[in-house]
N, C-alpha and C positions, 0 to 999 in steps of 0.2 A: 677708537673711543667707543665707549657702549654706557646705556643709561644704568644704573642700578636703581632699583626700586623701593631700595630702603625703608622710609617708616610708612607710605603712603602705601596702603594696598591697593589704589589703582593707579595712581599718578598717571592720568588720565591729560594725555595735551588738549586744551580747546584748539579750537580755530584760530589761526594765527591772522589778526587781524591788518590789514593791507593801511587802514586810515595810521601814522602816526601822531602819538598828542606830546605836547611841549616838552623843551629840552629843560631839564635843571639846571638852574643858572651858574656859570660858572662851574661846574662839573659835567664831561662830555656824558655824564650816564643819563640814557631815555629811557622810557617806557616802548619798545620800541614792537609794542602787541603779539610780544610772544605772553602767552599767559597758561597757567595749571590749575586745577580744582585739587584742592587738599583738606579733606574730610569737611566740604562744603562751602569753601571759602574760596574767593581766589584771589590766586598768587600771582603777581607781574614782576616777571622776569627782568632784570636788569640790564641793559644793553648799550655798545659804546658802536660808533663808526670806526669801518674797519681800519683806519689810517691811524684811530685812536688807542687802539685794543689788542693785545698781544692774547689774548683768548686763541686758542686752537680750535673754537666751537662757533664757526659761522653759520648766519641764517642769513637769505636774502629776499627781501622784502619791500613790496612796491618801487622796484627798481635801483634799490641799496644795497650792500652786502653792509652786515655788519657782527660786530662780535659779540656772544653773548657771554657776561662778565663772569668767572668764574670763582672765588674765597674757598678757603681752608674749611673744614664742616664744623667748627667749633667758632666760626665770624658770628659775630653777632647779626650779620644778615644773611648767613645763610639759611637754602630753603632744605627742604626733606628731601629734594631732585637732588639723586649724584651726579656725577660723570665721571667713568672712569680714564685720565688721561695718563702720558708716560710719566710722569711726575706724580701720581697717583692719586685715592680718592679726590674727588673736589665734590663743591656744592653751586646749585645755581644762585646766585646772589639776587639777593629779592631788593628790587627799587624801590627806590626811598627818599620818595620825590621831599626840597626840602620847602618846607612853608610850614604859618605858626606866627608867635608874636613877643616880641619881646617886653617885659613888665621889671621897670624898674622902679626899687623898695628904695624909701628915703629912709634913716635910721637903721640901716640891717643891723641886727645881734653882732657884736663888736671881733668877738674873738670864733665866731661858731663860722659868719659868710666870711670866708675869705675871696682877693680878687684874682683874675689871673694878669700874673705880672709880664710871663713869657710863655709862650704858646709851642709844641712840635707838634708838626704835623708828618702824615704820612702822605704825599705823593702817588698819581698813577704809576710811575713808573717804581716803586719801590723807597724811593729815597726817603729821608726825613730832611724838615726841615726846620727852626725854631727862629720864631716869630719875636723879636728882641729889640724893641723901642726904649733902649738902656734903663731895660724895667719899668719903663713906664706904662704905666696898667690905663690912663689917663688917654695916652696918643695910642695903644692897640683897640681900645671900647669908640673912638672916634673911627679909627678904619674900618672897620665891622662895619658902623652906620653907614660911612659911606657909601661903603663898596653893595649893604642891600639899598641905599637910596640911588642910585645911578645904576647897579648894573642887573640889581633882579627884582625891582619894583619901579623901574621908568622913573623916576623922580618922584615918586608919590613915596607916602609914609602909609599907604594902607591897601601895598598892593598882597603878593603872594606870603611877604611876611612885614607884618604892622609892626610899626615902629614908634615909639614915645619921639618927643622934641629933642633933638640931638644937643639940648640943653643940656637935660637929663641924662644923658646916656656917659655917664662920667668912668665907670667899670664896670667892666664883667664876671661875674661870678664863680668860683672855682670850686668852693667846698662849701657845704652845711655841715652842722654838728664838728666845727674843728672847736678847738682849743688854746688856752693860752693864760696870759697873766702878769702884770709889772711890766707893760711895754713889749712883750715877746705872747710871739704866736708860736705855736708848735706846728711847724710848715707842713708836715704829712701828717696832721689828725686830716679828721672827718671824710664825709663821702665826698667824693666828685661830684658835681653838676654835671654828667656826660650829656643830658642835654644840649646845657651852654656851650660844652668845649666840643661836641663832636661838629653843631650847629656854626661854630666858628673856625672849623678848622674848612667845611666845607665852602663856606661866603669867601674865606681868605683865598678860594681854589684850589684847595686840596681835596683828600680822599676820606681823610679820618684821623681823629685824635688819635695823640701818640701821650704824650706828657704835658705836665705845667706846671711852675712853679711860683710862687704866690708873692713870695717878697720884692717888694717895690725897691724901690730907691730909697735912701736913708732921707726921712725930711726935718728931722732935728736929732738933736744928741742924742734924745728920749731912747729913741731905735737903735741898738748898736746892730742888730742882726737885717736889719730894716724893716718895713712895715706889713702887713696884708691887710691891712685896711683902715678904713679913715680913724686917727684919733678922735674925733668929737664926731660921730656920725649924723648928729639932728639934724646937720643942714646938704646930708652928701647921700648918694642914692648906687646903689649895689642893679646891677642890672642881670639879669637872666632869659633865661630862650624858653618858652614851651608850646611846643610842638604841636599841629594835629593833622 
């Protein structure tokens, strides 16, 4: 393997620092003080323990080996740093520690927020997976809360990512600007929230959004396609991730 120097004209390595800082909850990726300066900025390299990490590009450090995370050069977290391996170009994947807070809207815009009803995700290892609470968009926005109140905020609601009263936390957000009309939504209008869904796919312990799809479970005749979101929403609240 050798580095390619692609868009940085120095891609200059710091010092690979020896102290490591905390692990992302529920995803083996750290910070694990590999870091690069990229036209003045720097860039923390992404990194998994080696038992975790199928990376050909180990670095060993304060007494660990471990892998440094490699993505496709078109990832959305890849960096400017190549490598070139037998499987060819890659990129070093920049960490992406997660934390942030979730704000949920009482009232969303009826036919524009849709929720998400089933979730896929993508897997360390490759696989996908879809997240299916027989469409209940209700019992998947309750998991989420759990899983950051117990497993990456200690039981508090205002740890690495703050959280409303699991009162409120009734769904999760899939799309702005959709569409719809007469009881029907138009299931692929509008943008994704990749916020929401990338931040959900990571809490459930995966690696990264894959797809989702919006339609709940039928809850009166009114739906024959079923629903993406509450008929009367004055008293129902649309929940979202963002990020810092």
């Amino acid at each position: 393997m050798k580095f390619l120097k692609s868009c940085m004209p120095a891609c200059v390595l710091c010092a690979v620092c020896v102290a490591l800082l905390a692990v992302t909850a529920l995803s083996g990726e750290q910070d694990i003080g590999l870091h690069f300066q990229d036209d003045g900025e720097t860039v923390i390299v992404s990194g998994k323990p080696v038992a975790e990490s199928d990376s050909p590009l180990r670095v060993h450090i304060g007494g660990q080996t471990y892998g440094i995370e490699l993505v496709e050069v078109d990832h959305p977290l890849a960096s400017d740093m190549r490598i070139q391996t037998a499987d060819g170009t890659r990129a070093l994947k920049i960490y992406s520690p997660l934390s942030g807070r979730f704000v949920c809207r009482r009232d969303p815009p009826k036919y524009s927020w849709t929720w998400i009803a089933t979730l896929t995700c993508r897997a360390a290892d490759g696989s996908t997976h879809t997240i299916n609470y027989g469409k209940n968009s209700h019992r998947l926005a309750r998991e989420v809360w759990d899983r950051v109140f117990h497993d990456i905020n200690g039981r508090s609601r205002n740890g690495p990512i703050q959280l409303p009263r699991r009162g409120h936390f009734e769904a999760l957000r899939r799309t702005t600007g959709g569409s719809g009309g007469g009881f029907r939504w138009t299931a692929n209008s509008g943008n994704p929230d990749l916020d929401t869904l990338n931040a959900s796919c990571k809490i459930l312990g995966y690696e990264e959004y894959v797809s989702a799809t919006c339609h709940n479970r039928e809850r009166s005749g009114r739906y024959p396609g079923g629903k993406c979101n509450f008929h009367s929403p004055g008293d129902n609240r649309n929940c979202y991730f963002i990020p810092e």
